[in-house]
PDB file with one MODEL, atoms N, CA, C and O in Angstrom:
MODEL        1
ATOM      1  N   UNK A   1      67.749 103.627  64.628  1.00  0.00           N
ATOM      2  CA  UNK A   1      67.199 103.647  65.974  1.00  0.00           C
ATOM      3  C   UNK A   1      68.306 103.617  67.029  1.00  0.00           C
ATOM      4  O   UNK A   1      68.075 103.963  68.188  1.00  0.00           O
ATOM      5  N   UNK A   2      69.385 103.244  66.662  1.00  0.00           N
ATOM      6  CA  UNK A   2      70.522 102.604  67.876  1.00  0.00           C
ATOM      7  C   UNK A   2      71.120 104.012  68.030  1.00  0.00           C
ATOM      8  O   UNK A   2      71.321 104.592  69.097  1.00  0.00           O
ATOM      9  N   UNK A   3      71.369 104.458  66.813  1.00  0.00           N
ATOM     10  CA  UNK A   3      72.015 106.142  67.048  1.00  0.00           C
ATOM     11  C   UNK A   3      71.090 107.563  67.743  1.00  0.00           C
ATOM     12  O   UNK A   3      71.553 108.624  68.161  1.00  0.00           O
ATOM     13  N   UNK A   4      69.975 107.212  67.687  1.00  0.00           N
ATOM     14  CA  UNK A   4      69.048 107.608  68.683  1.00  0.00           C
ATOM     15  C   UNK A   4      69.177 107.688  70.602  1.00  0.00           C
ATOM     16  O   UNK A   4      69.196 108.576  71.454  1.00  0.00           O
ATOM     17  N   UNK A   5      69.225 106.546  70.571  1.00  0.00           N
ATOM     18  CA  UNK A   5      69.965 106.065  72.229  1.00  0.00           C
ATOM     19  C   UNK A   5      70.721 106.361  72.496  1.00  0.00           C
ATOM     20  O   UNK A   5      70.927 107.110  73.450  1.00  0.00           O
ATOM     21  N   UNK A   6      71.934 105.623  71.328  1.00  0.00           N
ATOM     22  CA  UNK A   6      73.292 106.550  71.735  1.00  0.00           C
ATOM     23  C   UNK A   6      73.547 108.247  72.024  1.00  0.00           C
ATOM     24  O   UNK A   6      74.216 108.709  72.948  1.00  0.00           O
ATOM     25  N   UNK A   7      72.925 108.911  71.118  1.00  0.00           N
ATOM     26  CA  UNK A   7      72.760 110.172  71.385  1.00  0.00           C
ATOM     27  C   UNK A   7      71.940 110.516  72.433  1.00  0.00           C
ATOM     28  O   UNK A   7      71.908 111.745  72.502  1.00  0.00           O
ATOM     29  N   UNK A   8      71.422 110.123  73.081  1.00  0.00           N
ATOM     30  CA  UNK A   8      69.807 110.182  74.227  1.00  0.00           C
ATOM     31  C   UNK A   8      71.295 110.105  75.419  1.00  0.00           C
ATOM     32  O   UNK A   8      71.694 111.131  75.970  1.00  0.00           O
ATOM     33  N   UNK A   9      71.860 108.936  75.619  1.00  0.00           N
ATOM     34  CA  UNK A   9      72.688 108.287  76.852  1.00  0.00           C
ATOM     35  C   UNK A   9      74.097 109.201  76.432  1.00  0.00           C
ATOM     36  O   UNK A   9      74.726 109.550  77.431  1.00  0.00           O
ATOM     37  N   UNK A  10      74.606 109.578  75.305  1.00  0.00           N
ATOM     38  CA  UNK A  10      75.619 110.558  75.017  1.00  0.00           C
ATOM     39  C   UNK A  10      74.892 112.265  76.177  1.00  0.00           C
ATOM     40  O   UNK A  10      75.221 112.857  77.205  1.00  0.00           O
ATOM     41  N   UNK A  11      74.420 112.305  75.716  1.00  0.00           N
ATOM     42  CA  UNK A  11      73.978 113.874  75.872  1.00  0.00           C
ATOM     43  C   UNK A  11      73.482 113.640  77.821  1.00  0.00           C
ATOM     44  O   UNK A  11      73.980 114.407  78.645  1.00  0.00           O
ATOM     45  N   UNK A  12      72.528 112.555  78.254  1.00  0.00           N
ATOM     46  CA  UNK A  12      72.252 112.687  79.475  1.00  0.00           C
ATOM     47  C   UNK A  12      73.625 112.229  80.252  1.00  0.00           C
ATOM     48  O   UNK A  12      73.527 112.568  81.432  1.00  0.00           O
ATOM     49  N   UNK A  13      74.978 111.514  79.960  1.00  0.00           N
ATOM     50  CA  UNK A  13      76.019 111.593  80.600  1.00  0.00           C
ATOM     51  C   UNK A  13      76.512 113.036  80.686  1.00  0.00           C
ATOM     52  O   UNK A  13      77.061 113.505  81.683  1.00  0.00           O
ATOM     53  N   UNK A  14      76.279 113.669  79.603  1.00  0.00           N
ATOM     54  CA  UNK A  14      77.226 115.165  79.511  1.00  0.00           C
ATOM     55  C   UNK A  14      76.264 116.175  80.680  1.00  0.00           C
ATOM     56  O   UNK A  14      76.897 116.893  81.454  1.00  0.00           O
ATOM     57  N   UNK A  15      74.954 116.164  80.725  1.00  0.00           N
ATOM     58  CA  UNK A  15      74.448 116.452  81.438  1.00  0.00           C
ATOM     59  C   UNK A  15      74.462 116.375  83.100  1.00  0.00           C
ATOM     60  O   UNK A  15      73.979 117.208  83.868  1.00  0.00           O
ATOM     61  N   UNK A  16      75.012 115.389  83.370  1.00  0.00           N
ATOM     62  CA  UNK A  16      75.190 114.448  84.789  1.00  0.00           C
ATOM     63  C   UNK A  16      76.297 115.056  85.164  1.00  0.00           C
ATOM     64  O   UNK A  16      76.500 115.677  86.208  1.00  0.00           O
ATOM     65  N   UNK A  17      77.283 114.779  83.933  1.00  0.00           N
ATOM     66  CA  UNK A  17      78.666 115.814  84.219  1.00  0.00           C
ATOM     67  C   UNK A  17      79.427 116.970  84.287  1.00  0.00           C
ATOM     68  O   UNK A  17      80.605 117.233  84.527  1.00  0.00           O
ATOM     69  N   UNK A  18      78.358 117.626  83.990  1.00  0.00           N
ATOM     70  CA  UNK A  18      78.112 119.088  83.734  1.00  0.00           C
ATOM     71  C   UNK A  18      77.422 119.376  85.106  1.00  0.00           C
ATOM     72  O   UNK A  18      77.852 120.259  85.848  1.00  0.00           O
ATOM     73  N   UNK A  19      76.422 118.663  85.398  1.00  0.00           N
ATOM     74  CA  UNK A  19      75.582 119.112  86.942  1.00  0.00           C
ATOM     75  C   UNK A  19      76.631 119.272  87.924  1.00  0.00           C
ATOM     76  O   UNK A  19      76.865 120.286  88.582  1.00  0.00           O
ATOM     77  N   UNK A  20      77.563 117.575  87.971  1.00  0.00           N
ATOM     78  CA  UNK A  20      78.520 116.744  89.408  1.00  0.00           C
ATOM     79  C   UNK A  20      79.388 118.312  89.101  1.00  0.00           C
ATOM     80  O   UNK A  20      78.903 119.166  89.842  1.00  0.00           O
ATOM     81  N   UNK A  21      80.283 118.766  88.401  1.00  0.00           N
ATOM     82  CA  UNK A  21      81.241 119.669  88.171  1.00  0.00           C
ATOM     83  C   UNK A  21      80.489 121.203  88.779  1.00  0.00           C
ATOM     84  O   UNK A  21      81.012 121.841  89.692  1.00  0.00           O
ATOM     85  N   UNK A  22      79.617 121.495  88.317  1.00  0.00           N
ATOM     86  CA  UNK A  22      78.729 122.860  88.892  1.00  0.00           C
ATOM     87  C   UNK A  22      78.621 122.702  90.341  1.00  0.00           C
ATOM     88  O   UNK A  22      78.857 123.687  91.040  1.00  0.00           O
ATOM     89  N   UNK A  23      78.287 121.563  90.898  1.00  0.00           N
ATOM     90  CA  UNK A  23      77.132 120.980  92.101  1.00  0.00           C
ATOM     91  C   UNK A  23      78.357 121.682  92.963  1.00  0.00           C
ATOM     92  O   UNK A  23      77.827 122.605  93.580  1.00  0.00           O
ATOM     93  N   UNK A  24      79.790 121.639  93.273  1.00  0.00           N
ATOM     94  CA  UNK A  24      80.380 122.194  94.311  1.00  0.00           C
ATOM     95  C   UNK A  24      80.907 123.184  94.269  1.00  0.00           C
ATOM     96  O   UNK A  24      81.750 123.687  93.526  1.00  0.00           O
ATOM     97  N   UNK A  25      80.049 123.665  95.648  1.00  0.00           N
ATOM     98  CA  UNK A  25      80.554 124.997  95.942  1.00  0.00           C
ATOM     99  C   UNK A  25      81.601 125.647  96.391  1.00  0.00           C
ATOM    100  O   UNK A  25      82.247 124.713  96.865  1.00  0.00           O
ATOM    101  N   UNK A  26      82.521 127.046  96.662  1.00  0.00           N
ATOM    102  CA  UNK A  26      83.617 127.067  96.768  1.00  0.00           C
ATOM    103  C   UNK A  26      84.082 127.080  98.300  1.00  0.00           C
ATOM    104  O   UNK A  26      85.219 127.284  98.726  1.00  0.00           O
ATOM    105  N   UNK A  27      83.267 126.892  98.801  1.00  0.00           N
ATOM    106  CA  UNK A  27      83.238 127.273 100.377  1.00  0.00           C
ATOM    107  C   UNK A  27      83.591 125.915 100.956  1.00  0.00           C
ATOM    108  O   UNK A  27      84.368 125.842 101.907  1.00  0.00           O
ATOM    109  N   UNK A  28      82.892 124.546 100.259  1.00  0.00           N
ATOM    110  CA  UNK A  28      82.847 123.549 100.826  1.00  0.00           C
ATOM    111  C   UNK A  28      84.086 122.995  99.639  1.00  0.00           C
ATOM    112  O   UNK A  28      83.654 121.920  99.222  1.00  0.00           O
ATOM    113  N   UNK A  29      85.075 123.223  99.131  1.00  0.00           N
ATOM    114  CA  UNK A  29      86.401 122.819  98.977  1.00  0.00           C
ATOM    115  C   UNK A  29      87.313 122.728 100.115  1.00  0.00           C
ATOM    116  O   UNK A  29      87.429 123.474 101.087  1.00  0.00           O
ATOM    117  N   UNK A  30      87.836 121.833  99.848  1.00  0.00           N
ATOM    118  CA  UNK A  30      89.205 121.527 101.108  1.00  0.00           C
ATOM    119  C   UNK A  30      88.666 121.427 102.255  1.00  0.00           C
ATOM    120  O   UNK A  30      89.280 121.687 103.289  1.00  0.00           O
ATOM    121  N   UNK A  31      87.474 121.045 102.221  1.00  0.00           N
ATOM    122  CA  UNK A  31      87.234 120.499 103.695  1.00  0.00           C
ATOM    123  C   UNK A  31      87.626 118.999 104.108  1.00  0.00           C
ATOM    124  O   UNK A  31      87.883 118.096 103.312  1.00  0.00           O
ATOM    125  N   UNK A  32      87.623 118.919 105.377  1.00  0.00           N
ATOM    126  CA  UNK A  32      87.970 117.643 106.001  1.00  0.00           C
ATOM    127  C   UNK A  32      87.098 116.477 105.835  1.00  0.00           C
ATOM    128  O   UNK A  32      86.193 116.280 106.645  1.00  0.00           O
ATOM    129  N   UNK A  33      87.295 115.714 104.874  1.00  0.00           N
ATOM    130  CA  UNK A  33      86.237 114.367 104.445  1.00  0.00           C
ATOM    131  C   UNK A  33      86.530 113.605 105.571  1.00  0.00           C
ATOM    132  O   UNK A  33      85.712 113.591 106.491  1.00  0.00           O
ATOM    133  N   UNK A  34      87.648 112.919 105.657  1.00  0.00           N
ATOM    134  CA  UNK A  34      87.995 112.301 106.540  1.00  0.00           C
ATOM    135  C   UNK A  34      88.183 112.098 108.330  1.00  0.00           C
ATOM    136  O   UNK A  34      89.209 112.730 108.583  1.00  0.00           O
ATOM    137  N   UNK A  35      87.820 111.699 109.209  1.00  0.00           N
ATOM    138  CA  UNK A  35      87.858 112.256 110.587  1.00  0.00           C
ATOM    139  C   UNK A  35      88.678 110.854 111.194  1.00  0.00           C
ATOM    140  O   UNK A  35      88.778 109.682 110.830  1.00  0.00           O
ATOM    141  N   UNK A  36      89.259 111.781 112.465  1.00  0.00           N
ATOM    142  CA  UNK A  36      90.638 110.648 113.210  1.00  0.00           C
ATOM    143  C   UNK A  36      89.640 110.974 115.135  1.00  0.00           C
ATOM    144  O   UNK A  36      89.613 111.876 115.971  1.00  0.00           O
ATOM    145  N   UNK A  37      88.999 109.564 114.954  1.00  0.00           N
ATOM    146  CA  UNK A  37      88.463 109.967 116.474  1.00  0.00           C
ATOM    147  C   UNK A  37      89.300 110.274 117.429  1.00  0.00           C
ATOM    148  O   UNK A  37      90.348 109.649 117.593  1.00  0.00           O
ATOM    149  N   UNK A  38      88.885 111.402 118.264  1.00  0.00           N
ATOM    150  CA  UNK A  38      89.685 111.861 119.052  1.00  0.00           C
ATOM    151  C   UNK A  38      90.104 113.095 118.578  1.00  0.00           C
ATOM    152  O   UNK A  38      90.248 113.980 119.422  1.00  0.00           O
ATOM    153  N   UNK A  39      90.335 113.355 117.397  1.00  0.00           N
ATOM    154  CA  UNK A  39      91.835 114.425 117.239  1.00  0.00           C
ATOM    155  C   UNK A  39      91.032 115.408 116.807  1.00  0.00           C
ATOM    156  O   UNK A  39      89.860 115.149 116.533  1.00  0.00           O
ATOM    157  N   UNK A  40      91.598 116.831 116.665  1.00  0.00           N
ATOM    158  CA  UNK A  40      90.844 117.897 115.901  1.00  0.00           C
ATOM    159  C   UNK A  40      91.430 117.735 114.379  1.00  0.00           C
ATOM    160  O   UNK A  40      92.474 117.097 114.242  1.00  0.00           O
ATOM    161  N   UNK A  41      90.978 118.129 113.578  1.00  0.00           N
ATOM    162  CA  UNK A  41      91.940 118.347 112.273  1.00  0.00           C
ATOM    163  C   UNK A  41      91.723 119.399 111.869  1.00  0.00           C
ATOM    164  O   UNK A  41      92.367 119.517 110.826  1.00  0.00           O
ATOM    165  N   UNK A  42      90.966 120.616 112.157  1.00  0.00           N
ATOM    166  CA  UNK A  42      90.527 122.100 111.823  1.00  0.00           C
ATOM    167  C   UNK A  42      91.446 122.701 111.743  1.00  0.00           C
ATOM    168  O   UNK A  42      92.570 122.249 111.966  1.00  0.00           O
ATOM    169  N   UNK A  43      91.153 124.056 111.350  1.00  0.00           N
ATOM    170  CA  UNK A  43      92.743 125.247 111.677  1.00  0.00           C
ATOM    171  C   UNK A  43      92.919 125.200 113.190  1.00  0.00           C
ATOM    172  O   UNK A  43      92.234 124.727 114.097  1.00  0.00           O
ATOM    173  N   UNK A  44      93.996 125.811 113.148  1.00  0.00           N
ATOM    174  CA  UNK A  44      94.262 126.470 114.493  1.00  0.00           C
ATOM    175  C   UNK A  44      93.984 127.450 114.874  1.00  0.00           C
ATOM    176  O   UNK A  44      94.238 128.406 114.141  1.00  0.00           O
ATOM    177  N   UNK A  45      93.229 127.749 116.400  1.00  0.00           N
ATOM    178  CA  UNK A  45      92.543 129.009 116.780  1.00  0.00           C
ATOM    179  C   UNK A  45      93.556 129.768 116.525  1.00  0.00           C
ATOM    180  O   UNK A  45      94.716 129.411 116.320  1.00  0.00           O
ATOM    181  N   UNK A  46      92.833 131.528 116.543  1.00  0.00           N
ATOM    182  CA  UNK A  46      93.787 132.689 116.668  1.00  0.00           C
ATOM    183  C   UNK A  46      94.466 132.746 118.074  1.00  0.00           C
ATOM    184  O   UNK A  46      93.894 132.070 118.929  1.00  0.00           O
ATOM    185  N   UNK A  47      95.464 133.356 118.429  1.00  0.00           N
ATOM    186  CA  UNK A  47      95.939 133.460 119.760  1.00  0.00           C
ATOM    187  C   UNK A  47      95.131 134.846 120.328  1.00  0.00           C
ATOM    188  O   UNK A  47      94.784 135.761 119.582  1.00  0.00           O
ATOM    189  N   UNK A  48      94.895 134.818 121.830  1.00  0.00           N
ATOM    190  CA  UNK A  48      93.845 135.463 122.501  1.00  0.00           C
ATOM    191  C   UNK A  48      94.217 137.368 122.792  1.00  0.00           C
ATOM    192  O   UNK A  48      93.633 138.200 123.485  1.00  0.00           O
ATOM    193  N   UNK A  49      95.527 137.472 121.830  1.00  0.00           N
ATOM    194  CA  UNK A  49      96.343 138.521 122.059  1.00  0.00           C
ATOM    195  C   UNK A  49      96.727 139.178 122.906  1.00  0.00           C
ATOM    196  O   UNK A  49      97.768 138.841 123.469  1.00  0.00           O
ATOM    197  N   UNK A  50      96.121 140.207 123.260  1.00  0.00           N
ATOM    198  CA  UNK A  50      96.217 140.727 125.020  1.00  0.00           C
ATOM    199  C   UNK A  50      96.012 140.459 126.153  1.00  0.00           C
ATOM    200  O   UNK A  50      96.656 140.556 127.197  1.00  0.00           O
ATOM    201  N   UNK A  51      94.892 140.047 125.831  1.00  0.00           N
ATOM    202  CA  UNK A  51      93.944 139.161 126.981  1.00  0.00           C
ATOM    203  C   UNK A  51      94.256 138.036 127.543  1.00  0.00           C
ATOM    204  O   UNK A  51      94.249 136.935 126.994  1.00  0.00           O
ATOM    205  N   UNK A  52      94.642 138.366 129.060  1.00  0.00           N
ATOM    206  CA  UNK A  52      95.456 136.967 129.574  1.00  0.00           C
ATOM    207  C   UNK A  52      94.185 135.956 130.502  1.00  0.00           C
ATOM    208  O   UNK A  52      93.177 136.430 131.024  1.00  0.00           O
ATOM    209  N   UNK A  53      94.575 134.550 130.506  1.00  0.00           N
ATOM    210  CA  UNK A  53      93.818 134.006 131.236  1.00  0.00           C
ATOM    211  C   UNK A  53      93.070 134.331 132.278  1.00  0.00           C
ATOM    212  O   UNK A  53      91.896 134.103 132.570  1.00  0.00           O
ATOM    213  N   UNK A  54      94.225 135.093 132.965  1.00  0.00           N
ATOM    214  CA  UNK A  54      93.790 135.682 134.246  1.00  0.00           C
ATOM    215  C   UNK A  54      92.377 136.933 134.043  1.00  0.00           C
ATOM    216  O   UNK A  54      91.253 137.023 134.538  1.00  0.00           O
ATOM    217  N   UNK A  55      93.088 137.668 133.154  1.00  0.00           N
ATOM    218  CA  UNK A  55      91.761 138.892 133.199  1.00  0.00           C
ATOM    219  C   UNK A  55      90.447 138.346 132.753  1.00  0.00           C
ATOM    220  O   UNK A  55      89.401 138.864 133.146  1.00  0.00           O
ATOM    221  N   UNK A  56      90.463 136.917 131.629  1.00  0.00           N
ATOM    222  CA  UNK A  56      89.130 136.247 131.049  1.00  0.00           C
ATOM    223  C   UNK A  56      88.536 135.845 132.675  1.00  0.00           C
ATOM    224  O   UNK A  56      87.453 136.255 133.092  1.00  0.00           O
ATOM    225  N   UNK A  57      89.380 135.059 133.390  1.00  0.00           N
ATOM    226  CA  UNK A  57      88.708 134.880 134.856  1.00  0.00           C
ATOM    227  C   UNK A  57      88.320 135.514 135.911  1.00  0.00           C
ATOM    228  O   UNK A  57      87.612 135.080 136.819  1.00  0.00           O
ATOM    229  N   UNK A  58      88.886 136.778 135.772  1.00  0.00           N
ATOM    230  CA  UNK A  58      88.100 137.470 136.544  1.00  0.00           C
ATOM    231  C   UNK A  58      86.293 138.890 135.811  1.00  0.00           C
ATOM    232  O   UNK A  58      85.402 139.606 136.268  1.00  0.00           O
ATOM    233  N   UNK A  59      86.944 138.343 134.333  1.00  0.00           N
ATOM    234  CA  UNK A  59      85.372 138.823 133.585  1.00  0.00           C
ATOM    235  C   UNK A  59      84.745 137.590 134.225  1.00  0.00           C
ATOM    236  O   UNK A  59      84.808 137.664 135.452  1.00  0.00           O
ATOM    237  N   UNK A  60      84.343 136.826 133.919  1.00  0.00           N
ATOM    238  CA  UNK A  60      83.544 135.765 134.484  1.00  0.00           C
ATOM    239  C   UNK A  60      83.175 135.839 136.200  1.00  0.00           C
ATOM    240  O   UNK A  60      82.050 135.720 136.684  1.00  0.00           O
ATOM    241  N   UNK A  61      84.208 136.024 136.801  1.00  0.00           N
ATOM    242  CA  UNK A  61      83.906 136.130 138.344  1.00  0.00           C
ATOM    243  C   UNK A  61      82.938 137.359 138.576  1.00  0.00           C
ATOM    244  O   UNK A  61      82.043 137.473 139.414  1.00  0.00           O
ATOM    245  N   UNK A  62      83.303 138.127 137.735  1.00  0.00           N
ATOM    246  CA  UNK A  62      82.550 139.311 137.947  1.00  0.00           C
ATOM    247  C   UNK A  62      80.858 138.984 137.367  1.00  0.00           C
ATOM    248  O   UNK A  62      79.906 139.510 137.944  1.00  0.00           O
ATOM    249  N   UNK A  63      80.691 138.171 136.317  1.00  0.00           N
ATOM    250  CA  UNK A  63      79.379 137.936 135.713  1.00  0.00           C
ATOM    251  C   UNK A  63      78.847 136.639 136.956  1.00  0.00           C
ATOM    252  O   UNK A  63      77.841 136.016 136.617  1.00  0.00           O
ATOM    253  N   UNK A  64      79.310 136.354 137.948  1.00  0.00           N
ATOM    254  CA  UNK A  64      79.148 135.624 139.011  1.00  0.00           C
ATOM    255  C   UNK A  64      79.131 133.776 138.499  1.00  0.00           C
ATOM    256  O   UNK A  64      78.672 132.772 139.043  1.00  0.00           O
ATOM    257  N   UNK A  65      79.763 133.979 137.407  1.00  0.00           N
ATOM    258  CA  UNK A  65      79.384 132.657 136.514  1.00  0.00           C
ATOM    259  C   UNK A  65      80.551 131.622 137.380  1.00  0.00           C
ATOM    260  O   UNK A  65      80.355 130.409 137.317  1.00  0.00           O
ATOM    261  N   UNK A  66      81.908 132.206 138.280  1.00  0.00           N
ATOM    262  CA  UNK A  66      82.281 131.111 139.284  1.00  0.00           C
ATOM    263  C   UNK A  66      82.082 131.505 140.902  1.00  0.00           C
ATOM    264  O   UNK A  66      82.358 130.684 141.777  1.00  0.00           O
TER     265      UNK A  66
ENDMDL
END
C-alpha cells in the first residue's frame, strides 16, 4: 500500500514540475520583477531621428492642441 502513495505523490510532483517549467512564456522572460520607486528600469526609448522638438511643436500648434 505505501508504494502506491509513493508512486501517486512521485508522479503528481513530476506533474507540478512539468506544468511550473511549461507555464512560462517566452515573452514574459527577463522582465523586471523587481521595481525602484521613482526610477524607470525599461529599455531606453529610440531617438526621435529627424524630427526635432521644434517641428513636433509646431505639428501640435497646428492641431490647435497649444
Amino acid at each position: 500500500m505505501k508504494s502506491k502513495s509513493s508512486s501517486l505523490a512521485l508522479g503528481l510532483a513530476a506533474l507540478l514540475g512539468g506544468a511550473l517549467l511549461v507555464g512560462c512564456k517566452e515573452e514574459e522572460q527577463d522582465r523586471i520583477l523587481l521595481f525602484e520607486k521613482g526610477t524607470y528600469l525599461g529599455q531606453d526609448d529610440d531617438t526621435m531621428g529627424t524630427t526635432t522638438p521644434e517641428q513636433l511643436r509646431d505639428r501640435a500648434r497646428n492641431q490647435g492642441a497649444l
